[in-house]
DRENDO-1510 file (C-alpha; in Angstrom, 1 decimal, always signed):
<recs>
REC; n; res; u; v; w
REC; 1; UNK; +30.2; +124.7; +81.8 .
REC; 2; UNK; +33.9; +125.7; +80.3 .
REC; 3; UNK; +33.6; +124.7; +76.7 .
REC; 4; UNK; +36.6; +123.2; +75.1 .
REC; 5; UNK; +38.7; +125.8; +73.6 .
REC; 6; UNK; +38.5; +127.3; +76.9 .
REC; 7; UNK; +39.9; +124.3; +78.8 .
REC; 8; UNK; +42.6; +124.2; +76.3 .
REC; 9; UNK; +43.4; +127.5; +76.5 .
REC; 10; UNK; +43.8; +127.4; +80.4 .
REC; 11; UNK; +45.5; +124.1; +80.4 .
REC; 12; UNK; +48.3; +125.5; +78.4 .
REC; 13; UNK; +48.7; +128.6; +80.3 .
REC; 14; UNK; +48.8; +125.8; +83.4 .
REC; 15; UNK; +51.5; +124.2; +81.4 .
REC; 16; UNK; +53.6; +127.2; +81.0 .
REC; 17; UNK; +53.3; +128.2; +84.7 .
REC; 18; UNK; +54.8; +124.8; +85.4 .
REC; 19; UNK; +57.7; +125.1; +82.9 .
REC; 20; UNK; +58.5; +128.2; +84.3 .
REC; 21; UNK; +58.1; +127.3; +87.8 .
REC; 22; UNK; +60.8; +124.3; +87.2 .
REC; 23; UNK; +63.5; +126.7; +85.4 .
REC; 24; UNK; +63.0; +129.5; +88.4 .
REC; 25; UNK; +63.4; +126.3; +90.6 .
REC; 26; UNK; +66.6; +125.3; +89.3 .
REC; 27; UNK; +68.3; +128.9; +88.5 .
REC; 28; UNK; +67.5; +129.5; +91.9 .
REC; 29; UNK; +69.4; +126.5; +93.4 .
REC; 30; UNK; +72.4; +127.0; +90.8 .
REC; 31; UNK; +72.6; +130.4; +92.0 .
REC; 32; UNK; +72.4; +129.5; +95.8 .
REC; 33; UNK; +75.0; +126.7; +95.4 .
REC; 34; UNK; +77.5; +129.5; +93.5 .
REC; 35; UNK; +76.8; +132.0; +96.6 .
REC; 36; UNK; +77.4; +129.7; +99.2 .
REC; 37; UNK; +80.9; +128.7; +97.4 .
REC; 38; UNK; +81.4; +132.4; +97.3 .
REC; 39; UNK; +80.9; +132.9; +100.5 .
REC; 40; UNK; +82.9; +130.1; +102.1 .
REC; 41; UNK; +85.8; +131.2; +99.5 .
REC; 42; UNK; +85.4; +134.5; +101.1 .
REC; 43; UNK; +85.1; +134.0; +104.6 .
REC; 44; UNK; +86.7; +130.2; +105.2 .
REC; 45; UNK; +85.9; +128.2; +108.2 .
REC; 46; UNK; +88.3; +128.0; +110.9 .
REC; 47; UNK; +89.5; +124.4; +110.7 .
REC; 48; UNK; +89.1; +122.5; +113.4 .
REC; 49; UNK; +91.7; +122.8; +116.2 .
REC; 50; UNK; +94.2; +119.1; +116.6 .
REC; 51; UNK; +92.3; +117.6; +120.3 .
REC; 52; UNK; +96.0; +115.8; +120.4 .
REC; 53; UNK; +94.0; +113.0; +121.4 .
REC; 54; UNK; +97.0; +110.2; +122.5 .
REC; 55; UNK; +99.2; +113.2; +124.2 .
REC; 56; UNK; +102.1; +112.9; +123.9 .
REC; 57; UNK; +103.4; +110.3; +120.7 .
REC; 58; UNK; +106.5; +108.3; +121.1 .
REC; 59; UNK; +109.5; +109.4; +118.4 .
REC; 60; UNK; +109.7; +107.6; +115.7 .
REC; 61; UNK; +113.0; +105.2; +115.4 .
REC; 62; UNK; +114.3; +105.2; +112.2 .
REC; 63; UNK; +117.0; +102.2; +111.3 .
REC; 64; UNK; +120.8; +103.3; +111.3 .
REC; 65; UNK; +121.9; +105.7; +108.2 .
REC; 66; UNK; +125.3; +104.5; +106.5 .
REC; 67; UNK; +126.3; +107.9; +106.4 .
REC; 68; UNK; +125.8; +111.4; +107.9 .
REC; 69; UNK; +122.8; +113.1; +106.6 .
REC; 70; UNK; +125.4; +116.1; +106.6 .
REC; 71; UNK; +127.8; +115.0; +104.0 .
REC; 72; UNK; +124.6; +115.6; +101.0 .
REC; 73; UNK; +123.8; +118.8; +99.6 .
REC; 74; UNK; +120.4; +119.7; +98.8 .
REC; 75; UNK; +119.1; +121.8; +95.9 .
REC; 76; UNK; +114.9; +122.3; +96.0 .
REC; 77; UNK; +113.5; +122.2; +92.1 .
REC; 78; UNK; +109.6; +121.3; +92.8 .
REC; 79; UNK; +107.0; +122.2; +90.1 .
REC; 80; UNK; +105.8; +124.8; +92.5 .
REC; 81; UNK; +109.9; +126.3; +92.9 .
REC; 82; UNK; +109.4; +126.0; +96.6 .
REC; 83; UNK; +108.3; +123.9; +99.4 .
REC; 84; UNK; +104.5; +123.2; +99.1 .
REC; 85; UNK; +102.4; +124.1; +101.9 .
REC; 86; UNK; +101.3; +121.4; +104.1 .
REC; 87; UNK; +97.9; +121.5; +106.6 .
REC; 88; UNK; +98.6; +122.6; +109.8 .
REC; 89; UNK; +97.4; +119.1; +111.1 .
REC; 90; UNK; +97.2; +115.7; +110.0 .
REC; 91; UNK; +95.8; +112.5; +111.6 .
REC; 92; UNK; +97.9; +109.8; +113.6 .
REC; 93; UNK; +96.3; +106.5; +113.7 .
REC; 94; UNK; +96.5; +103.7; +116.9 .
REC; 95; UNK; +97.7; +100.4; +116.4 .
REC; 96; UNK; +96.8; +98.0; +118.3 .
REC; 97; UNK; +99.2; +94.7; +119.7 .
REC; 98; UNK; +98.7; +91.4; +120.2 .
REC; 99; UNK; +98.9; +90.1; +123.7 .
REC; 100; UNK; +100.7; +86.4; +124.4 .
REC; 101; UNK; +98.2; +83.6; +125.2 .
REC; 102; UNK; +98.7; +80.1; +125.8 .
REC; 103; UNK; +97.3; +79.0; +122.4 .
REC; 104; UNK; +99.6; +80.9; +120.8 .
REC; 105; UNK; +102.6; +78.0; +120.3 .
REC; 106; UNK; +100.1; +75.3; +119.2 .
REC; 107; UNK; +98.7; +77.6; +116.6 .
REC; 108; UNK; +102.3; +78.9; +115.1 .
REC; 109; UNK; +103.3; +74.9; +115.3 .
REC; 110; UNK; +100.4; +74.5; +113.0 .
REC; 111; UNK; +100.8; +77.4; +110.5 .
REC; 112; UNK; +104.4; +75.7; +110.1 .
REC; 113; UNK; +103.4; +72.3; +109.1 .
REC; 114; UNK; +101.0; +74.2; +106.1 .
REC; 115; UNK; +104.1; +75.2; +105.0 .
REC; 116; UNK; +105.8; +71.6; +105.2 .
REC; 117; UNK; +107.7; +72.6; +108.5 .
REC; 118; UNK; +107.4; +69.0; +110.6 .
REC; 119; UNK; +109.7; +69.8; +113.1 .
REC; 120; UNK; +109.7; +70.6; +116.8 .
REC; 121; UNK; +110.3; +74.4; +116.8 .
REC; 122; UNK; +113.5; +75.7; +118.4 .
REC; 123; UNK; +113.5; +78.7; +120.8 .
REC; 124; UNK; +115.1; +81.6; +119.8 .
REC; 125; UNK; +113.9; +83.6; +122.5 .
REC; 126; UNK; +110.5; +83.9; +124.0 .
REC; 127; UNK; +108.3; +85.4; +121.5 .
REC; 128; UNK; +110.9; +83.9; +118.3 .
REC; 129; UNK; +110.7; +80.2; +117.2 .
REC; 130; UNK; +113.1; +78.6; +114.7 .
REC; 131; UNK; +111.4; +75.8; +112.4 .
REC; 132; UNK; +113.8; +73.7; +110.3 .
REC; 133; UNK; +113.5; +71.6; +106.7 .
REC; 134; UNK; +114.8; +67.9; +107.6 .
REC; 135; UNK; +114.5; +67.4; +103.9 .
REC; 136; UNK; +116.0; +70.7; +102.7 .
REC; 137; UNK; +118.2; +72.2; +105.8 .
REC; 138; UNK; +118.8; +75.4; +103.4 .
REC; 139; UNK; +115.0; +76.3; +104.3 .
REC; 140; UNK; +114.1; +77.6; +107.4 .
REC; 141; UNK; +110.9; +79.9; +109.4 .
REC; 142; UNK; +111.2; +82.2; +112.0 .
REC; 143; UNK; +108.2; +83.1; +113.8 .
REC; 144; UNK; +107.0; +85.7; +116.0 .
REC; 145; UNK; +104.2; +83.7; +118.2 .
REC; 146; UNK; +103.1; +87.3; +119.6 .
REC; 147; UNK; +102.7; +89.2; +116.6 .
REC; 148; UNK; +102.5; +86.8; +114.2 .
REC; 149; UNK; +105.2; +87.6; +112.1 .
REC; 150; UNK; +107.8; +85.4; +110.4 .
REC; 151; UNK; +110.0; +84.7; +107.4 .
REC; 152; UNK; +110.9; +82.1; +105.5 .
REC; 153; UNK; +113.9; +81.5; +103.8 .
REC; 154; UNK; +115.9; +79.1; +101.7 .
REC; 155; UNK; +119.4; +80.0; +101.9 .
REC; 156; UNK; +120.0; +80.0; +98.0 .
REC; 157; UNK; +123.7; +81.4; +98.8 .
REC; 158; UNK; +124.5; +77.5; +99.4 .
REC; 159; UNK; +122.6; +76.0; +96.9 .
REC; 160; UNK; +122.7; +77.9; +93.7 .
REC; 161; UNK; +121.2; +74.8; +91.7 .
REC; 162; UNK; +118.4; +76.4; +92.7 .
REC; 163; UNK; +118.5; +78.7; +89.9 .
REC; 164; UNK; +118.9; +75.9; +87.6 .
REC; 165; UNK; +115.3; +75.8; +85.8 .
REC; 166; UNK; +114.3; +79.1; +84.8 .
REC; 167; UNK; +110.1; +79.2; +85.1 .
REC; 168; UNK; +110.1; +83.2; +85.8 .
REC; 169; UNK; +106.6; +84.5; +85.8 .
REC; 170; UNK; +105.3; +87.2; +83.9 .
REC; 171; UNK; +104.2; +90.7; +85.9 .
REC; 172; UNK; +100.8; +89.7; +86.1 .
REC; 173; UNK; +101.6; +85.8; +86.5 .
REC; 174; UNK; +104.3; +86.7; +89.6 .
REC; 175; UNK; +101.4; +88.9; +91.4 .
REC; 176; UNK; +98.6; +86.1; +91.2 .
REC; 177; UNK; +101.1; +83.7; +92.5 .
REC; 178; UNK; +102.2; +85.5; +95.2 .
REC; 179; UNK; +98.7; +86.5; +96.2 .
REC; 180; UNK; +97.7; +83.4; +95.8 .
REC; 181; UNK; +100.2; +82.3; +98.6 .
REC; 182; UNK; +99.4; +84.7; +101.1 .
REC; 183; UNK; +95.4; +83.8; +100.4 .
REC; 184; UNK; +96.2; +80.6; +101.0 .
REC; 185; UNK; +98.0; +81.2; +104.1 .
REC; 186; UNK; +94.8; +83.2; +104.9 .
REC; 187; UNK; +97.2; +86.1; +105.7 .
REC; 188; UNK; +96.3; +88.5; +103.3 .
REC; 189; UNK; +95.1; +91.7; +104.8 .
REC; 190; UNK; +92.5; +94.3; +103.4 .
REC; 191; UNK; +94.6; +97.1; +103.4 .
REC; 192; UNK; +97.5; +95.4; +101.5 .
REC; 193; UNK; +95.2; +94.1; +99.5 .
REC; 194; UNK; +93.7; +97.1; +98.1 .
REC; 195; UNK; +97.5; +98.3; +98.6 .
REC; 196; UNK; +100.0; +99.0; +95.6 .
REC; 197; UNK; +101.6; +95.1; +94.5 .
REC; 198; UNK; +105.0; +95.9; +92.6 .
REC; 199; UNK; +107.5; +93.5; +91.2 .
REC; 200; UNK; +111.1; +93.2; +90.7 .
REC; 201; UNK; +113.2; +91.1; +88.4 .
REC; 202; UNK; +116.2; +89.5; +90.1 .
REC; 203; UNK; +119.5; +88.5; +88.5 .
REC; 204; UNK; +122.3; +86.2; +90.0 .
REC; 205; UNK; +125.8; +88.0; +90.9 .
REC; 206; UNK; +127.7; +85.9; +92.2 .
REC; 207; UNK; +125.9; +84.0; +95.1 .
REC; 208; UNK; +124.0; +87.9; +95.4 .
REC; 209; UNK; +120.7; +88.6; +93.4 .
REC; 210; UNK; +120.5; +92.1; +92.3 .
REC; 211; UNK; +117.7; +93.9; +90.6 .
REC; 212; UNK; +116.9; +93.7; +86.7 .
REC; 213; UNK; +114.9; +94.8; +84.2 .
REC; 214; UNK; +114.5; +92.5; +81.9 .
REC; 215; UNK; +112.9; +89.2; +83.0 .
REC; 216; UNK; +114.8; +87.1; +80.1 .
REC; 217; UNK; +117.4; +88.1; +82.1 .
REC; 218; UNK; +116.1; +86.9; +85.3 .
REC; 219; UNK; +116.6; +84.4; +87.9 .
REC; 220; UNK; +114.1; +85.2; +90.6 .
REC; 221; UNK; +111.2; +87.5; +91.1 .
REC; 222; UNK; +110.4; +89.8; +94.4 .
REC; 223; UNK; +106.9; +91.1; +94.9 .
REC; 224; UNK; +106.3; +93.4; +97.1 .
REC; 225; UNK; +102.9; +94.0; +99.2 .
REC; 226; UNK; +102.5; +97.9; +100.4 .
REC; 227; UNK; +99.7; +99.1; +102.5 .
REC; 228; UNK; +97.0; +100.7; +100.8 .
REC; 229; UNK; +96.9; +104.8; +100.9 .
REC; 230; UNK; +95.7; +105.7; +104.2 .
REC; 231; UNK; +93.0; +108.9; +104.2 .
REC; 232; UNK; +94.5; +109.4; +100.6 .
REC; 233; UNK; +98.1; +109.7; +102.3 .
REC; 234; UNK; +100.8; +107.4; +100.6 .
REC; 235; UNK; +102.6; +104.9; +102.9 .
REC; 236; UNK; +105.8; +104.8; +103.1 .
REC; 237; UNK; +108.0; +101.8; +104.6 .
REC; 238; UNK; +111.9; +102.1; +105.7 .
REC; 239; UNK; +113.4; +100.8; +102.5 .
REC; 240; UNK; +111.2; +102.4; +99.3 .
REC; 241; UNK; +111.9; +99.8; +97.2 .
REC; 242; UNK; +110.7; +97.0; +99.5 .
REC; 243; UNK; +107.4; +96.0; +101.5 .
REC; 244; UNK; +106.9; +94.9; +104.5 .
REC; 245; UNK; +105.1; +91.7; +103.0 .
REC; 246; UNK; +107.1; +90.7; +100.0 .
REC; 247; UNK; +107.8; +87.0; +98.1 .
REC; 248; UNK; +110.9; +86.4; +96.2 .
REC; 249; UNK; +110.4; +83.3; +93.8 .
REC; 250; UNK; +113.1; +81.4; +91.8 .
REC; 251; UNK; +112.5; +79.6; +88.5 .
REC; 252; UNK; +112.2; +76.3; +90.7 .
REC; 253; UNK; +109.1; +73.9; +90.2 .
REC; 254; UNK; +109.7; +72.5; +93.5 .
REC; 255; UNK; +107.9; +74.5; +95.8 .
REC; 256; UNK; +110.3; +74.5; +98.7 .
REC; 257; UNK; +112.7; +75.7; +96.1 .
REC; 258; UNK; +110.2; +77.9; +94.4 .
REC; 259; UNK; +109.8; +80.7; +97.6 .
REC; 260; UNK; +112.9; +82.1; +98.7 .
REC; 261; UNK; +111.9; +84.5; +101.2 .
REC; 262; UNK; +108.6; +85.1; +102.2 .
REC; 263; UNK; +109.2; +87.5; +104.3 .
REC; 264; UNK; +106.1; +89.2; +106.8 .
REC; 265; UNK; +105.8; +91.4; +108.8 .
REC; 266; UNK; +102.0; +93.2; +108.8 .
REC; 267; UNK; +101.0; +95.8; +112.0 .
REC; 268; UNK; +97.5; +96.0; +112.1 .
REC; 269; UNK; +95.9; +99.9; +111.9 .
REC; 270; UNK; +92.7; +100.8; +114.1 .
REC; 271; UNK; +91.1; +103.0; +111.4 .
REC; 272; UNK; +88.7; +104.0; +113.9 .
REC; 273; UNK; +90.9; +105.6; +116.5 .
REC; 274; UNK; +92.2; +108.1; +115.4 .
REC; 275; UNK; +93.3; +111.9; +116.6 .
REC; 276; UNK; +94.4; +114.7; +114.7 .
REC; 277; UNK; +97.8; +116.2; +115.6 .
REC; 278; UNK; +99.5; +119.7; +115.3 .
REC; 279; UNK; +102.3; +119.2; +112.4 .
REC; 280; UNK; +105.6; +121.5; +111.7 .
REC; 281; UNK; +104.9; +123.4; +108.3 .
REC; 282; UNK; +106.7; +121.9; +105.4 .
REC; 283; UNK; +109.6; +124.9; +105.4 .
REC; 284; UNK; +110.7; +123.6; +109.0 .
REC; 285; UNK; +110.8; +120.6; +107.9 .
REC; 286; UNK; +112.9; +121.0; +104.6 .
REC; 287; UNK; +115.3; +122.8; +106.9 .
REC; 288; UNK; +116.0; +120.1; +109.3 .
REC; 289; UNK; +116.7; +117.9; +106.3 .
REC; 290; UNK; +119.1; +120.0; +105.2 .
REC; 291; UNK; +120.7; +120.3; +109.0 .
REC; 292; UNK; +121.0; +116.2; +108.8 .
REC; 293; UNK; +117.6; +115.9; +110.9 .
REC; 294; UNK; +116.2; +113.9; +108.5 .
REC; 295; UNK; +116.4; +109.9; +107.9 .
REC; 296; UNK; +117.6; +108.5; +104.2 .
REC; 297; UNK; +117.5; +105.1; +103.5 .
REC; 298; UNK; +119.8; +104.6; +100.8 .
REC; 299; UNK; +122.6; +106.9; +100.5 .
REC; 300; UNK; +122.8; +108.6; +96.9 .
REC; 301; UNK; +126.1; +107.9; +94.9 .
REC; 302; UNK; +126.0; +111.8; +94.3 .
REC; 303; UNK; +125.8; +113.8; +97.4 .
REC; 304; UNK; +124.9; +116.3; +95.7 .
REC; 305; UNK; +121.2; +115.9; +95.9 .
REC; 306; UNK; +117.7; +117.6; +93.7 .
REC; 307; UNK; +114.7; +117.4; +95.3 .
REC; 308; UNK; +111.8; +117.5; +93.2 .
REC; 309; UNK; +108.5; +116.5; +94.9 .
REC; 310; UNK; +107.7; +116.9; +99.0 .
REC; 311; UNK; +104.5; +115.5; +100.4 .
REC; 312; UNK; +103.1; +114.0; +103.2 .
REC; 313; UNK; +103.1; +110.0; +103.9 .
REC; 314; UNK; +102.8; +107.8; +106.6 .
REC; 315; UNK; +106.0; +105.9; +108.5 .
REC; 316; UNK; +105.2; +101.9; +108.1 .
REC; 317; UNK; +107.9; +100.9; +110.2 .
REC; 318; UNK; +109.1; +97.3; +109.9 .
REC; 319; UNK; +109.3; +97.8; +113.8 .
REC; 320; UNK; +106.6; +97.5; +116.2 .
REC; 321; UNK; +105.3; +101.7; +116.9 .
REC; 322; UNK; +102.0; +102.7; +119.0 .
REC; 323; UNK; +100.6; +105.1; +116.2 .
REC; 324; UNK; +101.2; +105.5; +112.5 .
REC; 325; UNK; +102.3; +108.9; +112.6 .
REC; 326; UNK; +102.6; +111.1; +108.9 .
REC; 327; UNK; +106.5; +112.0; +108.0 .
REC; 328; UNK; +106.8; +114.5; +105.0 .
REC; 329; UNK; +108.9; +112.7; +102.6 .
REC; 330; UNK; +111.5; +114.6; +100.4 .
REC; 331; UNK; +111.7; +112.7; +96.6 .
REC; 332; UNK; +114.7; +113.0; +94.4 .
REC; 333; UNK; +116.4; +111.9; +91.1 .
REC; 334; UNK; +117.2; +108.3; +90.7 .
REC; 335; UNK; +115.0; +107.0; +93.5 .
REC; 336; UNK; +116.1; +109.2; +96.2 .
REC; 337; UNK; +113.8; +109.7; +99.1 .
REC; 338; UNK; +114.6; +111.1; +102.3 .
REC; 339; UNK; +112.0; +111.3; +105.7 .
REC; 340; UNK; +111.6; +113.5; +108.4 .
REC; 341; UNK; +109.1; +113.7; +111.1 .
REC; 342; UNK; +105.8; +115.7; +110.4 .
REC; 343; UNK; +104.6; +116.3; +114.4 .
REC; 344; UNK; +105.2; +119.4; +115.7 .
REC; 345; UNK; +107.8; +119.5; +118.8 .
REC; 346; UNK; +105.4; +120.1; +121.6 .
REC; 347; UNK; +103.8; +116.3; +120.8 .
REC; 348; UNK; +106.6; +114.2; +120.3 .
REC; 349; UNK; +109.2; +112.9; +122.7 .
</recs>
């Protein structure tokens, strides 16, 4: 029988074989995690070659420029003092449409009335109805029964009494109120949701409202609704400044007074199906802007034009498209931003 110094004695020689068991243990797995980077660092996977999924993707249509692309010069000053390298590939996204069905009329009729629209609607065409305000005929909807889209609008330009009580909201008070309405309207996406909310401080020029910064100064509020990042790729929409889902509020206590415009038009992303597309490196594409290939939505009161960041985004198009397809986007001074279309030649029309 083991006496007791000799139990302690093996015990603690136990307890050191254990100690040094669990540091081998761990140097062994710090040094296997630093080879393996080392050795990926050193011989890289191949990356996975596009399977170009949809075939063949429809151009994107970019609204009418005011001016030739042609008439700006461009001068590249990025942080890196050239154009970043882009991936090789990048994923395009389906989006799926809405398909006409015979409830389709009954349930626009009854989104109006929630927003105090008791008239018949009027046919515009045969997806667009026209609802009118008996009680204010400056406010009216227009609604896509298909899509289910619409905007309504009250045509301030005839009424500017409307901007006769000033109740402007704060930042924070402008972007709960408008969320607010498009919760209660139970149109309030995820992805705008999570999506960046920004607001703009109107001012009245004339019968025009034009943006401010100061809101002692204004008389009406926009906030706009942009679709969340998609993969960790911005979204970008035609007009920079302006969402696709926005409300413009006046100072008005009278709620048909109080919305302006709410103006929405949401296209719904199957973040599921998906395929992953050969794009045109980020040189080719900085040269077509400079040969007027590209699409700018505001035309700079310089033409002579400094580009300081290029990256990757994704067109959200105010316009119906099939895929949301990435467009490297060219960023300026003073707001400038400038698109051109990422896929490479052999996959576009």
């Amino acid at each position: 029988m083991a006496s007791l110094t000799e139990t302690s004695y093996f015990a603690r020689r136990m307890i050191n074989w254990i100690i040094l068991g669990v540091i081998a243990y761990f140097l062994l797995k710090i040094f296997w995690g630093l080879f393996l980077t080392l050795l990926v660092y050193v011989f890289p996977p191949k990356p996975t070659p596009p399977d170009h999924r949809f075939g063949k993707l429809p151009a994107l249509v970019f609204p009418a420029v005011e001016k030739p692309v042609t008439s700006i010069t461009f001068t590249l000053e990025t942080i890196e003092g050239t154009v970043p390298n882009a991936s090789s590939s990048a994923l395009v996204y389906f989006m799926p449409k809405d398909s006409p069905n015979i409830m389709a009329l009954p349930n626009t009729q009854d989104f109006a009335r929630r927003l105090q629209f008791k008239t018949d609607p009027i046919p515009e065409t045969k997806n667009v109805y026209r609802f009118e305000d008996t009680e204010y005929p400056q406010r009216t909807m227009r609604y896509d029964i298909v899509s289910n889209n619409f905007i309504v609008r009250y045509a301030y330009e005839t009424d500017l009494g409307v901007f006769g009580e000033n109740d402007i909201p704060g930042f924070e008070a402008a972007k709960s109120e408008a969320r607010n309405i498009l919760q209660t309207l139970n149109i309030m996406k995820n992805d705008i949701l999570k999506g960046e909310t920004k607001v703009t401080y109107m001012r009245l020029v004339s019968d025009t409202l034009v943006p401010t910064t100061s809101q002692s100064q204004a008389n009406a509020v926009r906030i706009d609704f942009f679709r969340q990042p998609v993969n960790g790729i911005m979204a970008v929409t035609p007009d920079p400044t302006r969402a696709s889902i926005s409300v413009l509020l006046s100072g008005s206590r009278n709620q048909k007074k109080r919305i302006l415009e709410l103006a929405y038009t949401y296209w719904p992303v199957d973040y599921q199906t998906i395929a992953s597309y050969s794009i045109i490196p980020s040189t080719d594409a900085w040269g077509r802007l400079q040969s007027g290939q590209g699409y700018i939505p505001k035309y700079p009161l310089d033409p002579s034009v400094i580009i300081r960041k290029v990256y990757l985004g994704y067109y959200d198009a105010y316009e119906p498209q099939l895929y949301l397809q990435p467009v490297y986007v060219f960023e300026g001074d003073n707001g400038f931003k400038a698109y051109v279309p990422a896929i490479a030649v052999p996959w576009t029309e």
